[in-house]
N, C-alpha and C positions, 0 to 999 in steps of 0.2 A: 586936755584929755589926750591919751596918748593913741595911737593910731591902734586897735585891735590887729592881732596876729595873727594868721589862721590856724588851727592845730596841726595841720600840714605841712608847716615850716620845719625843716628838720631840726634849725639850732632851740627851737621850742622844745621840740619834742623829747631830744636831747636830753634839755636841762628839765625838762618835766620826771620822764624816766627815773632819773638816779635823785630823784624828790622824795623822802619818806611819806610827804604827805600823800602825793601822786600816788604812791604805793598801799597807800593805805584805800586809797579810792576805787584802785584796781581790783581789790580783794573786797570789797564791799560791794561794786556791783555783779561782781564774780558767785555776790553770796545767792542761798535760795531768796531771803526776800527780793531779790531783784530779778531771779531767773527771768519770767516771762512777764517782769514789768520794761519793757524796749524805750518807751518815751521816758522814764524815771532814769531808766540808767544814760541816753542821752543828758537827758536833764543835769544829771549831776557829774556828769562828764565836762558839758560845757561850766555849769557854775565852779567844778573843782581846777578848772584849767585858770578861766578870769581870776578867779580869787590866788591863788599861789603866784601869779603873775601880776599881782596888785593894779587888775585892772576893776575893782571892783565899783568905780562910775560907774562902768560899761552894766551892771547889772541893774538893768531896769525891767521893767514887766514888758514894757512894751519890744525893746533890744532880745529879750528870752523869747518873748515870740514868733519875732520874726524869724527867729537863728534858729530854736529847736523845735518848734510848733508850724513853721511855714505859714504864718501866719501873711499877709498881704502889707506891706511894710503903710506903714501910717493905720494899721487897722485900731479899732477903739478898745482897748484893755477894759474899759467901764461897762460896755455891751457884750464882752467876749472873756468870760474867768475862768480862761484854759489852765492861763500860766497859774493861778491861784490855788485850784483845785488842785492841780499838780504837785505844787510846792507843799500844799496839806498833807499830800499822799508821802511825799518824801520825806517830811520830817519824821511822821509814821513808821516809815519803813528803814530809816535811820536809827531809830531807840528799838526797833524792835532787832536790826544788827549786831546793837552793841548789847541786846541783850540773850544772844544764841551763837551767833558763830562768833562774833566781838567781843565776847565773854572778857580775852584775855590780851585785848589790846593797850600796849603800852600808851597808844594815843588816840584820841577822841575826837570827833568831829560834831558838829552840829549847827545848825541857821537860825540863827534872832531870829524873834517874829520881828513884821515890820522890817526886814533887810532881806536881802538876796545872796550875800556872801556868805563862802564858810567859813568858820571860825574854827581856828584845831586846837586843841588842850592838849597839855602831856598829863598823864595819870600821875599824881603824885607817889613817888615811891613807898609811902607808909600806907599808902592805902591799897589796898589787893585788888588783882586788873579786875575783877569781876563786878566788882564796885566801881557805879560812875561818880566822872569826879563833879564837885561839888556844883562846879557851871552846871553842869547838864544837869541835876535838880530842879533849876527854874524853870530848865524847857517845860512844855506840856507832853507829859509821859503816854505813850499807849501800848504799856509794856504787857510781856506774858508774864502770867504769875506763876509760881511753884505750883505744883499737883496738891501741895497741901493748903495754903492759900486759896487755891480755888476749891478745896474740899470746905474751908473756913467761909467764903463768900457762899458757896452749894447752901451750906447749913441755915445762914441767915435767910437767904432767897423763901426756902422751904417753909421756915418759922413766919416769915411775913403773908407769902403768900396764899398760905392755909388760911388765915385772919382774911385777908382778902378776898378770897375763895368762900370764904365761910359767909361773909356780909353781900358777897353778892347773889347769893342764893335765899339768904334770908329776904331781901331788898325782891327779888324776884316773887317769892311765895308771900309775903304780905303785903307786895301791891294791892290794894281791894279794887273791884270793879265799879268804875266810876260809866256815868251815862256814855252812848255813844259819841266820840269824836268824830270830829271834822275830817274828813279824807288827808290823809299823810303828805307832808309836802312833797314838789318836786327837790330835787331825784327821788326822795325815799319812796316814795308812789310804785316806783318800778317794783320794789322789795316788798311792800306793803299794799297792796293790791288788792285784796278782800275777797280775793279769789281764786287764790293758794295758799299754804301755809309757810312760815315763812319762822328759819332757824337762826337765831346768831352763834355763831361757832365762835368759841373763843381760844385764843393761842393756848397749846400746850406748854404751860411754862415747866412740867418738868421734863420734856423733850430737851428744851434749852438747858435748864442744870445740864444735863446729861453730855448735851455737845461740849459747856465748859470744861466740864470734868474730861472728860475724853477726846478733845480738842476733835473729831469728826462727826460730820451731818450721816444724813444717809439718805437714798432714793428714798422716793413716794412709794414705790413698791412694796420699800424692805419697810417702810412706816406703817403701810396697811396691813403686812403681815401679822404684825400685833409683837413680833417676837426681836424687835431690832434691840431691844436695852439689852438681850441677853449675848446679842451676837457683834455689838462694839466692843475691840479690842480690849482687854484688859490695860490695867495702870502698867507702866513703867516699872512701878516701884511695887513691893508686895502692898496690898491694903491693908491697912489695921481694921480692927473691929467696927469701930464708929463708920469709915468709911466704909465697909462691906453693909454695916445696916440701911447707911444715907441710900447707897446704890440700891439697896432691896427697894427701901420706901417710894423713892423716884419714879421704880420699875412700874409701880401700881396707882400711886397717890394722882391725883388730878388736880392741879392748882393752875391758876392763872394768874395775870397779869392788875397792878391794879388800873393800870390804861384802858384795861377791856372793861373792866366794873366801870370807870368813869362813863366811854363810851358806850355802853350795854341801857346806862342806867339814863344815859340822856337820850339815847334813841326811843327808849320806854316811854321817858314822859312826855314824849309827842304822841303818842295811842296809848292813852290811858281806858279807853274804855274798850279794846280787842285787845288782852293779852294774850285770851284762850286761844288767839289763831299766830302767836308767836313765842317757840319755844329756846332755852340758853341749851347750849350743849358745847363741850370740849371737843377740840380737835380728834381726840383721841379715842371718841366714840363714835364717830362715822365711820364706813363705810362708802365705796363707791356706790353702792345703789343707794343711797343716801340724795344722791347727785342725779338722779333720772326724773326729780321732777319735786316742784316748789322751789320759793327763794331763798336767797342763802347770801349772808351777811360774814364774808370772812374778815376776820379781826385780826392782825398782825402780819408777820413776814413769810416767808421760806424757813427765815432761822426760828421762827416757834410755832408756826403754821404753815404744816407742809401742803396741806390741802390748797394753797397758791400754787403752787406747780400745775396742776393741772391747766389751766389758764394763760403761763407766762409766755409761751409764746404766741398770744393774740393781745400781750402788751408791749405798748413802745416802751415804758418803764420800765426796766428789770432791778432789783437788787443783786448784787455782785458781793460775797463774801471772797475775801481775797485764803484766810486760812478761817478755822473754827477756833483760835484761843481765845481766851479773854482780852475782850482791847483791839482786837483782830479790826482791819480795815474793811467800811464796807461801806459803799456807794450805789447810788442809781445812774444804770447805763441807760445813755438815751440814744436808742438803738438807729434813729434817722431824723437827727437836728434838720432842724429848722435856722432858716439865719438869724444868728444873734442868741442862739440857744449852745448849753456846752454839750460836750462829747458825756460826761459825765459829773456827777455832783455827791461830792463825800462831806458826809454828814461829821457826827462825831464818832468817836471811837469806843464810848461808851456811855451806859444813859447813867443821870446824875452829874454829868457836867455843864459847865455853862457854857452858850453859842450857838450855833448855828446847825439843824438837821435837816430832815428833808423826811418828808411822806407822800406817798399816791395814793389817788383815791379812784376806781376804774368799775366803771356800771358796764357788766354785759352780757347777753341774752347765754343761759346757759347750754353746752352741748348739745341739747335734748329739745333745746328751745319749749319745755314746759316749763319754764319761770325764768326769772332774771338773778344776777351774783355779782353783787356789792363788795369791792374788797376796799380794803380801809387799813395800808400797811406802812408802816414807817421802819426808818433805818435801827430807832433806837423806841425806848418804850415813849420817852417824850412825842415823839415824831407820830406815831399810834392815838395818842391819845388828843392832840392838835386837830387831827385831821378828822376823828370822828364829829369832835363838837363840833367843828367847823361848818360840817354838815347838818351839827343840831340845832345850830341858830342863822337865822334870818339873815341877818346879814353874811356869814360866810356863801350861803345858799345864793345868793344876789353877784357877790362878787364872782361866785362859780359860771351864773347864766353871762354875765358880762365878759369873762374872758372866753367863754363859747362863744359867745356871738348872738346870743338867743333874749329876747327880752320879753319873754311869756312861759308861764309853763306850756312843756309840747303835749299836743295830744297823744301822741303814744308815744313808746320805749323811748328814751332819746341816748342814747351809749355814747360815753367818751372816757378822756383817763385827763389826770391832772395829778400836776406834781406840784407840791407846796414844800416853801422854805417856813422852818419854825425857828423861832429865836425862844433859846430854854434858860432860865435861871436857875439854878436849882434843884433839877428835875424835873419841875412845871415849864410849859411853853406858856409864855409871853403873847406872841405875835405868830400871827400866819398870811402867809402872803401867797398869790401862785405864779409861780415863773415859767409856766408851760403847761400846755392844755394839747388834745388831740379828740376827734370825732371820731366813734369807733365807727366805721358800715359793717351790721352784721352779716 
């Protein structure tokens, strides 16, 4: 192995300079996906130096951490997936370059899974720069789509979720009332109490159309005004018909998720016999005084349940949307690790693929402290829907008290947040597991 060079050497730097690849790396962390990602553009500072200098032994997990992460030299890569998560975010931020300001780059870049080096392509001439070449295919894409494209996904979203929508209200009003149950388990006991009334709020999934199509969110504020779908910028491009109708329907139609129907419908059949004292409602019919008293069961993220915002900063979890496209990167910061916990944990980049997501789940007494507010959020719709049942069976419930630390239900409130990894095939989650846990004091 050859001795590492510092990039402070001048006859490196030198010969790095007048390197087209070099050049090409310069104007890619120069771009906006990189503006104010500072550890990404280190990142690929050092992997674009090692690799064009065929030092690419030198690129190990453990070698990146110590050099761009400060990591503690011998630290355990197995306990600590700074470098990992990182390198997820890069590749990310990589296809989403060559697909906006890399439009019309003569040469390509991009990192094998399973390797650390870069690897540069030249765009073959018959095929036009805006097209990637044929490597880059295999990567795993988290590209932005065209405004029309994403009016083509809008459409399906709408046609499923109506059916969706549709079944979980049927499923709600022909529950029949069955004898009195058994007092609700721990945690749900906070939310189900017998002594408030107690709402599942379900994500506004045409909120979300609405952010794809117009790739920006909007404040809590401008959501509760009622009036944000009419005051997001218009398209780029003039609308045609269909798309001026979709936009109308969006403005008004109410659909959700079918993650929330899954989760809506398995929290049900644990109080089968109190329905009368627990009502379904959309995001998008509350109300702040909604919020002055009973519990309140929030179902999905920031990105299609803004009514989280209120809350987020008395979590150590936060979701970070980096922009609003389709495919857009988006993780949980975990605002004060713990040892052996990461800085952050990105999920996928959109639901329906396979691998690895991440959801929180965070019991805590509401503002008002007249009831308790359950939220139940994941990165992707798989991550949502992991996490609720997790909560609706016995054993996820067990393995909850056990990473608290608690092995009895508590007599009163007991508030905490938990982050869970889900492993999704298909758009269904597999596995849940929880990689960090916190005790709220309220």
């Amino acid at each position: 192995m050859g001795q590492l060079r510092s990039p402070g050497e001048v006859g490196v730097r030198n010969e790095l300079d007048h390197d087209e690849r070099w050049q090409l790396i310069e104007r890619i962390i120069s771009s906006a996906p990189f503006r104010r990602a500072g550890r990404l553009r280190d990142l690929m500072r050092y992997l674009g130096e090692l690799s064009i200098l065929g030092q690419t032994a030198d690129l190990t997990e453990q070698r990146i951490g110590e050099a761009v992460f400060g990591k503690t030299p011998g630290y355990s890569p197995v306990e600590d997936s700074s470098v990992r998560v990182h390198m997820r975010q890069l590749r990310l931020r990589l296809h989403e370059y060559f697909d906006s300001d890399g439009r019309e780059e003569a040469l390509v870049v991009e990192i094998p899974k399973g390797s650390y080096a870069l690897v540069f392509h030249a765009v073959p001439a018959h095929i036009p720069a805006s097209v990637p070449a044929p490597e880059l295919l295999r990567a795993e894409p988290a590209r932005r789509v065209s405004r029309s494209s994403g009016a083509i996904i809008a459409w399906t979203l709408v046609c499923v979720l109506t059916m969706v929508s549709g079944l979980l209200w049927a499923k709600v009003r022909s529950s029949s009332p069955a004898p009195a149950s058994a007092p609700a388990p721990w945690p749900l006991a906070a939310v189900f109490d017998n002594t408030r009334p107690t709402e599942i709020v379900l994500a506004d999934a045409t909120y979300g159309i609405r952010r794809v199509m117009n790739q920006q969110s909007v404040s809590l504020e401008e959501y509760i005004k009622g009036d944000f779908q009419e005051r997001l910028p218009a398209p780029a491009v003039k609308a045609n018909a269909e798309d001026s109708w979709l936009s109308h329907y969006t403005a008004d139609a109410l659909l959700t998720s079918y993650a929330d129907v899954a989760v809506a419908t398995g929290l049900l059949k644990l109080l089968p016999g109190r329905l009368d004292q627990i009502s379904v409602r959309s995001a998008r019919d509350l109300h702040m005084r909604d919020f002055e008293a009973g519990n309140k069961i929030l179902l999905g993220s920031p990105a299609s349940n803004p009514w989280v915002l209120l809350y987020e900063e008395r979590l150590n979890f936060q979701e970070v949307r980096v922009d609003e496209s389709l495919g857009a990167v988006k993780y949980f910061r975990n605002r004060k690790p713990l040892p052996r916990e990461s800085e952050t944990y990105a999920g996928l980049s959109r639901t329906g693929q396979n691998g690895a997501d991440y959801a929180a789940i965070a019991l805590l007494p509401s503002d008002s402290r007249k009831g308790n507010v359950l939220i139940v959020q994941g990165l992707q719709q798989e991550g949502t829907e992991a996490a609720g049942l997790f909560l609706a069976e016995e054993s996820g419930r067990q393995k909850l008290k056990k990473a608290l630390g608690i092995t009895r239900d508590p007599p009163a409130p007991f508030y905490f947040e938990a982050l869970l990894r889900i492993e999704a095939v298909g758009g269904s989650p597999s596995s849940t597991t929880i990689v960090a846990s916190r005790i709220i004091k309220p």
